[in-house]
C-alpha angles and dihedrals in degrees: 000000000000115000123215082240088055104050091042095058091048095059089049095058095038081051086233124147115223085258084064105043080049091048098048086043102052095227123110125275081243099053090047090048086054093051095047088051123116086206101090089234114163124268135178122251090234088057103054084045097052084045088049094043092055094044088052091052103058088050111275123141118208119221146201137165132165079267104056152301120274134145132237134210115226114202092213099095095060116195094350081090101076 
């Protein structure tokens, strides 16, 4: 499961706004914003996939250990990512 941190971090290496990941996913800027947010608030499962898709799809990795969640960037998907 994506995590608001996650996806947050992701953006920020892609370079995206939330308008764009939205865009890209396909989801409204609302439903996103509900997702990035620290405030626990509710969001659909479809929701956090079609954000993670679209994540995935611009070449970002998701991780988690035993010692934690992160992203990673990989360079194979040369300009699709912007």
């Amino acid at each position: 499961m994506i995590t608001a941190r996650q996806s947050r971090a992701a953006r920020a290496l892609l370079g995206w706004t939330q308008e764009t990941l939205a865009d890209k996913a396909r989801v409204s800027l609302t439903a996103l914003k509900r997702l990035e947010s620290e405030s626990g608030l509710e969001v659909y499962e479809s929701t956090r996939d079609q954000v993670r898709r679209a994540l995935e799809a611009a070449g970002i990795v998701f991780l988690s250990t035993e010692r934690g969640r992160g992203v990673l960037l990989v360079n194979d998907h040369g300009d699709k990512r912007r």
